[in-house]
MARLUM-162427 format. One line per field, with one value per residue: residue number from 1; residue in three letters; chain; x, y, z of N, C-alpha, C in turn. Coordinates in nm, 4 decimals, always signed. Layout:
N
pos: NUM | ...
code: ala | ...
unit: A | ...
npx: X | ...
npy: Y | ...
npz: Z | ...
capx: X | ...
capy: Y | ...
capz: Z | ...
cpx: X | ...
cpy: Y | ...
cpz: Z | ...
end
This chain:
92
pos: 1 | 2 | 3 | 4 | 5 | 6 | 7 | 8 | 9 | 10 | 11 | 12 | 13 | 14 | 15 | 16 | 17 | 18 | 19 | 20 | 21 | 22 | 23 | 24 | 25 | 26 | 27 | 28 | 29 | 30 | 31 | 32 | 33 | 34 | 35 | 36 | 37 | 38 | 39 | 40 | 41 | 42 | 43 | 44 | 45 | 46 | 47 | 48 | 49 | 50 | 51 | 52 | 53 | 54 | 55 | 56 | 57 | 58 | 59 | 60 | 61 | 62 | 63 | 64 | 65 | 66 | 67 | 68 | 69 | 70 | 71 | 72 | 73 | 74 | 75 | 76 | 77 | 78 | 79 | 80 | 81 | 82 | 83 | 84 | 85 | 86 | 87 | 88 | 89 | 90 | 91 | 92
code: unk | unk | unk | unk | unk | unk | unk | unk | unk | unk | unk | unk | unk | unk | unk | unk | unk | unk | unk | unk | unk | unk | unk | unk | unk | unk | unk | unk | unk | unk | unk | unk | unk | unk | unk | unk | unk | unk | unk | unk | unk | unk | unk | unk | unk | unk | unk | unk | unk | unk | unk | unk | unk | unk | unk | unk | unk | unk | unk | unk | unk | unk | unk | unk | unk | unk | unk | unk | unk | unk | unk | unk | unk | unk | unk | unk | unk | unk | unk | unk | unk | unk | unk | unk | unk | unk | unk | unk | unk | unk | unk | unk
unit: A | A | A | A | A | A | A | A | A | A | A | A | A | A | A | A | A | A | A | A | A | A | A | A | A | A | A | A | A | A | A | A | A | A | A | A | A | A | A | A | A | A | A | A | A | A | A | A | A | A | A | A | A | A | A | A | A | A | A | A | A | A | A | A | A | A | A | A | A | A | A | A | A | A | A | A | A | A | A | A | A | A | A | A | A | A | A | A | A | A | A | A
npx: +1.4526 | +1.3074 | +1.0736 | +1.1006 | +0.9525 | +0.8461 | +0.6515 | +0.3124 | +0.0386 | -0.2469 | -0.5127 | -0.8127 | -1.1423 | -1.3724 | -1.1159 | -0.9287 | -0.9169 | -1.0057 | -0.8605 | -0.6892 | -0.4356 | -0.2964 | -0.4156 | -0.2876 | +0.0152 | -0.0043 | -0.0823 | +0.0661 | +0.3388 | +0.2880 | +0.2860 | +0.5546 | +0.6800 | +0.8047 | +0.8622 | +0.6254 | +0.3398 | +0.1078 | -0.0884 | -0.2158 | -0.3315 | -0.5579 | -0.7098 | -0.6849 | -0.4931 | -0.1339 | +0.0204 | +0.3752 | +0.5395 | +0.7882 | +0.8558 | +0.8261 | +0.6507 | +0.4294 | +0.2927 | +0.3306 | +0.0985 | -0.1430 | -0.1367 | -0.2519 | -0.4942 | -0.6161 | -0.6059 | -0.8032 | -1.0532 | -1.0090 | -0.9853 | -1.2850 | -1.3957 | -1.3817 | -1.4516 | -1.3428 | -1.3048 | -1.1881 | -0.8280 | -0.5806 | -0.2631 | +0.0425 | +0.3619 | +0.7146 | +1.0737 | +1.2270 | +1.3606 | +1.4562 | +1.4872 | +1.4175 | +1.4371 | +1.2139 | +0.8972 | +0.6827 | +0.4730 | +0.3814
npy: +1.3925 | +1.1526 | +0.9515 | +0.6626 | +0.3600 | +0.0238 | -0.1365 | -0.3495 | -0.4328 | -0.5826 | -0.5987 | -0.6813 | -0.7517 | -0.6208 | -0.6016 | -0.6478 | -0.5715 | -0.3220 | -0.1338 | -0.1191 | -0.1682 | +0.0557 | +0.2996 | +0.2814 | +0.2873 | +0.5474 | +0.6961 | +0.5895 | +0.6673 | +0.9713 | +1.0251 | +0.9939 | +0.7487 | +0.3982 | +0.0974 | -0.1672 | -0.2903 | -0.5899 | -0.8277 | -1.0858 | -1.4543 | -1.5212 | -1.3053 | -1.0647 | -0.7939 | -0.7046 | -0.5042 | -0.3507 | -0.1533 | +0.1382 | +0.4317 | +0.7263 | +0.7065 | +0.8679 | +0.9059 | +0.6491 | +0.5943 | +0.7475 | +0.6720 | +0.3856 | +0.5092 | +0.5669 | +0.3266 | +0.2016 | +0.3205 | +0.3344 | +0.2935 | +0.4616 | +0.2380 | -0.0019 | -0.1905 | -0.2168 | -0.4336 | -0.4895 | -0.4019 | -0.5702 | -0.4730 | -0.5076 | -0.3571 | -0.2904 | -0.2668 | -0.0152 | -0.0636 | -0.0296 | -0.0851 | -0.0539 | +0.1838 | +0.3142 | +0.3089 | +0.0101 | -0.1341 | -0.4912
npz: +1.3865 | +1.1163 | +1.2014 | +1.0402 | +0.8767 | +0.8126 | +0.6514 | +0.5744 | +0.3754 | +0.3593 | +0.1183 | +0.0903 | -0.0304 | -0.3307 | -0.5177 | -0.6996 | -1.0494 | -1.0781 | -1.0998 | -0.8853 | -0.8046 | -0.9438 | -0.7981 | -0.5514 | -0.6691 | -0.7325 | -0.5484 | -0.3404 | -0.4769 | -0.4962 | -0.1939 | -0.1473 | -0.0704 | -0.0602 | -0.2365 | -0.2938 | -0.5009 | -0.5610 | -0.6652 | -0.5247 | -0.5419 | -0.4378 | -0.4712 | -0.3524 | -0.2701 | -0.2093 | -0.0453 | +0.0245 | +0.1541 | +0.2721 | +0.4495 | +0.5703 | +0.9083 | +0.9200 | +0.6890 | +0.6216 | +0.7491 | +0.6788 | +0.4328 | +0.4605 | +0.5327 | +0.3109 | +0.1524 | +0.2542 | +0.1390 | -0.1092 | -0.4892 | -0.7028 | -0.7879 | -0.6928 | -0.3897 | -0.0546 | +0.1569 | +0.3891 | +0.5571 | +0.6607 | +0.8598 | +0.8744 | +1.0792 | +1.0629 | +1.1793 | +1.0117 | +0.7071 | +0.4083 | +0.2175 | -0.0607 | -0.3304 | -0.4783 | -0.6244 | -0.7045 | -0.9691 | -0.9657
capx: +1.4736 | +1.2214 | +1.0486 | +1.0873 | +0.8998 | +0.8195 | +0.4520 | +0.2599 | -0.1251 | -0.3122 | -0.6433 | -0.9320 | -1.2644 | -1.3527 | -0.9951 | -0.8939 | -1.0027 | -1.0739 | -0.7884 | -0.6347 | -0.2841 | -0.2390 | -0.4739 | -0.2078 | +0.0732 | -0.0336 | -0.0936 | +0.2284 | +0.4635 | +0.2280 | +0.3451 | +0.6646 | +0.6624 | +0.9140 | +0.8295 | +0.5366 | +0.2323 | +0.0888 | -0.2175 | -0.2123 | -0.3621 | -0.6554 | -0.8109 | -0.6558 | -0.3934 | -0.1068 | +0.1671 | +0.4994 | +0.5751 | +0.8527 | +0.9017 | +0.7822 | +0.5238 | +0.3191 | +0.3187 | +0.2246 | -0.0483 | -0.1774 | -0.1681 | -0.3090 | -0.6256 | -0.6735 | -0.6225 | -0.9070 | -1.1602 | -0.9469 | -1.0598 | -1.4255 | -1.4938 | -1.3119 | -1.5237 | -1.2789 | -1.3975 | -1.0946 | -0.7347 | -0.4946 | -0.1505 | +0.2262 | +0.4482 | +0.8135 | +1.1767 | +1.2588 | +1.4494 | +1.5813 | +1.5442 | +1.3357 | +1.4390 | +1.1114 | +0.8083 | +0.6670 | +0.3587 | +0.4572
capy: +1.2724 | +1.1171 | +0.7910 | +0.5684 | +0.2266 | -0.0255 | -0.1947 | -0.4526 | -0.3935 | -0.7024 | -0.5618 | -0.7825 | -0.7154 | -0.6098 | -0.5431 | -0.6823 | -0.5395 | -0.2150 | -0.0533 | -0.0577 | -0.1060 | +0.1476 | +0.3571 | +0.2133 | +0.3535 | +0.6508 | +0.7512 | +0.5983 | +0.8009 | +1.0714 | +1.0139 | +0.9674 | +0.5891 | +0.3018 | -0.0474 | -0.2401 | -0.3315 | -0.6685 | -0.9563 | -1.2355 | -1.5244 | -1.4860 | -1.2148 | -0.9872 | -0.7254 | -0.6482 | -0.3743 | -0.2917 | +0.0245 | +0.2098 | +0.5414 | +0.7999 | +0.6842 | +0.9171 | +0.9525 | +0.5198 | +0.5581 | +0.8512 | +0.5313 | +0.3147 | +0.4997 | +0.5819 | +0.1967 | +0.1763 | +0.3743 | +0.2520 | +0.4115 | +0.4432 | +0.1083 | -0.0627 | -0.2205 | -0.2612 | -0.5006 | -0.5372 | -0.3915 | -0.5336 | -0.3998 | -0.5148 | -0.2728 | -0.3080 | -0.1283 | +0.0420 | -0.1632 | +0.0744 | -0.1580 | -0.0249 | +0.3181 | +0.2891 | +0.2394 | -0.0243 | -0.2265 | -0.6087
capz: +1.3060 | +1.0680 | +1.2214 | +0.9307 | +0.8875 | +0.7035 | +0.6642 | +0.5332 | +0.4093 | +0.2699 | +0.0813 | +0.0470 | -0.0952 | -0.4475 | -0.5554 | -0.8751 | -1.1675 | -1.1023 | -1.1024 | -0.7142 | -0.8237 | -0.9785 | -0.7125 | -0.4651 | -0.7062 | -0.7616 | -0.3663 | -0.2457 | -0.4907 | -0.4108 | -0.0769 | -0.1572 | -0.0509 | -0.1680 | -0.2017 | -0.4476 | -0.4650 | -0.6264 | -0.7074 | -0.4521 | -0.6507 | -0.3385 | -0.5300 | -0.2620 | -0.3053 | -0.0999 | -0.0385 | +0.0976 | +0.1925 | +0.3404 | +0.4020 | +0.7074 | +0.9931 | +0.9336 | +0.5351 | +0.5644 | +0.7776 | +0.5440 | +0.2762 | +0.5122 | +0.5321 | +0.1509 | +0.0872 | +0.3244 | +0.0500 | -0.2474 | -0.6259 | -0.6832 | -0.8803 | -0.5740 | -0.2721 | +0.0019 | +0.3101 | +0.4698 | +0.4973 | +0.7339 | +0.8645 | +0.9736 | +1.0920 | +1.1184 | +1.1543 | +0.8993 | +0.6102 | +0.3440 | +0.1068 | -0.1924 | -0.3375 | -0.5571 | -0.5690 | -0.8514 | -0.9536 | -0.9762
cpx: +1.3386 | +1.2308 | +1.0460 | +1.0603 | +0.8897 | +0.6525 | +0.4378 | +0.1150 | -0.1718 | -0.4750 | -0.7383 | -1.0702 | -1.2774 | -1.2314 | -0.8769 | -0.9991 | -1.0837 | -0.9763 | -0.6738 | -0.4752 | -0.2418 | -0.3125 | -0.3188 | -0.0456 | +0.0694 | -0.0258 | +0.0156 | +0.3575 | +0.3769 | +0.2912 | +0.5025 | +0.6930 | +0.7782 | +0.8531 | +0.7274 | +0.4270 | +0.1880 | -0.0630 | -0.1893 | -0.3320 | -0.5004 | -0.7477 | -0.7838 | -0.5215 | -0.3085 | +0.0259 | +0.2353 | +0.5065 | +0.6743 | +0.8857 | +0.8414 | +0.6741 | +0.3889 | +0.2045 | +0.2343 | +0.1179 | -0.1551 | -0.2519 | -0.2671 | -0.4668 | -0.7364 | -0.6824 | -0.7711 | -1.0723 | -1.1181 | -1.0380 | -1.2270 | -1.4923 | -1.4382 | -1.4482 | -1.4707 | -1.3709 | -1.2830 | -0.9544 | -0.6298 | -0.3726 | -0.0596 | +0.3205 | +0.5904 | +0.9217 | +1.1918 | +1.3897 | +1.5194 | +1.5689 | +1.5130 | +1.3892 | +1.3240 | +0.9826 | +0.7173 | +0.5841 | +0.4143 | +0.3138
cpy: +1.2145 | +0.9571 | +0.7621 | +0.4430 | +0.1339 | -0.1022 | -0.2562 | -0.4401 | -0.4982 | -0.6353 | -0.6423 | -0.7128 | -0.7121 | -0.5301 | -0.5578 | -0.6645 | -0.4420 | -0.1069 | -0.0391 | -0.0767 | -0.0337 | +0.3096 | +0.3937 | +0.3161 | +0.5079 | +0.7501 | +0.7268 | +0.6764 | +0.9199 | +1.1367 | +0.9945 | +0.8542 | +0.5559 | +0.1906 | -0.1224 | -0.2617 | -0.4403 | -0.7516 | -1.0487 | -1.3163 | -1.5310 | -1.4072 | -1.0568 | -0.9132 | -0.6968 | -0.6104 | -0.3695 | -0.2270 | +0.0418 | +0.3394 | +0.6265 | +0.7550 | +0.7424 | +0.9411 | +0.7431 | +0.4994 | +0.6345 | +0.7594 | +0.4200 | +0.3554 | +0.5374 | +0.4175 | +0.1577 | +0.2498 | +0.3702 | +0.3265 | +0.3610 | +0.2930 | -0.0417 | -0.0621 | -0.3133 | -0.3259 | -0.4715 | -0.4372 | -0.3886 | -0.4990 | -0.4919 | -0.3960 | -0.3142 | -0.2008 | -0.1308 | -0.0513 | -0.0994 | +0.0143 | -0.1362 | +0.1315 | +0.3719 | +0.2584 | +0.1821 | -0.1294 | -0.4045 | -0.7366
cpz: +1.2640 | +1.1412 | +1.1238 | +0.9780 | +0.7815 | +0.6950 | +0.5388 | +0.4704 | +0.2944 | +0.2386 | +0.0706 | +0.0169 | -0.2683 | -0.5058 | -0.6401 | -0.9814 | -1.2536 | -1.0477 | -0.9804 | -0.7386 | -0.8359 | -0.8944 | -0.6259 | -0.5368 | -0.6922 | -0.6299 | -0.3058 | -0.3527 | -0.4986 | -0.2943 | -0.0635 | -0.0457 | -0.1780 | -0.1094 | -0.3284 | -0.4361 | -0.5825 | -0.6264 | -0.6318 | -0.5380 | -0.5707 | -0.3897 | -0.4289 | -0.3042 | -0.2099 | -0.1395 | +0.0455 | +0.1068 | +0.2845 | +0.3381 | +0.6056 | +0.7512 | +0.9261 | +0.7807 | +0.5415 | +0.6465 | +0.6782 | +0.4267 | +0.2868 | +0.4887 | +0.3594 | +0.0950 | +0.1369 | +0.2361 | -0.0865 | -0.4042 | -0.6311 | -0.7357 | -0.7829 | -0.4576 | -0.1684 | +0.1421 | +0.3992 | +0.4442 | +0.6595 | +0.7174 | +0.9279 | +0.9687 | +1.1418 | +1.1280 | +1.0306 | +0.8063 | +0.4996 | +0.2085 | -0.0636 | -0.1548 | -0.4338 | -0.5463 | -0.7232 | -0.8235 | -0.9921 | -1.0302
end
């Protein structure tokens, strides 16, 4: 049986403006990930994700070196049970 999860990852650093949404896109349906990723008005970015353990840590650590014009400081995590709730995954 697949562990499935769900998670939380708040980005901070240089991360508007240079693309990391669609970084973020691009890597979680990659990953075949469901959930969104968005602009907190902070200047900080942050994502939902659900899909296999091992598939969102995978995401976890690419958010952590984010596209080249990106200068991540920071990127924390919440992990919960699995929710089901997104069959998608979409920039917001």
């Amino acid at each position: 049986m697949e562990d499935l999860v769900t998670a939380e990852f708040i980005i901070s650093g240089l991360v508007q403006g240079v693309g990391f949404r669609y970084f973020v896109y691009r890597n979680a349906t990659a990953l075949e990930l469901n959930g969104y990723v968005k602009n907190l008005p902070n200047g900080e970015v942050f994502t939902l994700v659900e899909g296999r353990k091992d598939l969102v840590e995978e995401l976890y650590y690419r958010l952590k070196i984010g596209p080249i014009r990106a200068h991540v400081k920071s990127v924390s995590q919440k992990f919960y049970g699995y929710q089901g709730i997104y069959d998608s995954f979409d920039i917001r």
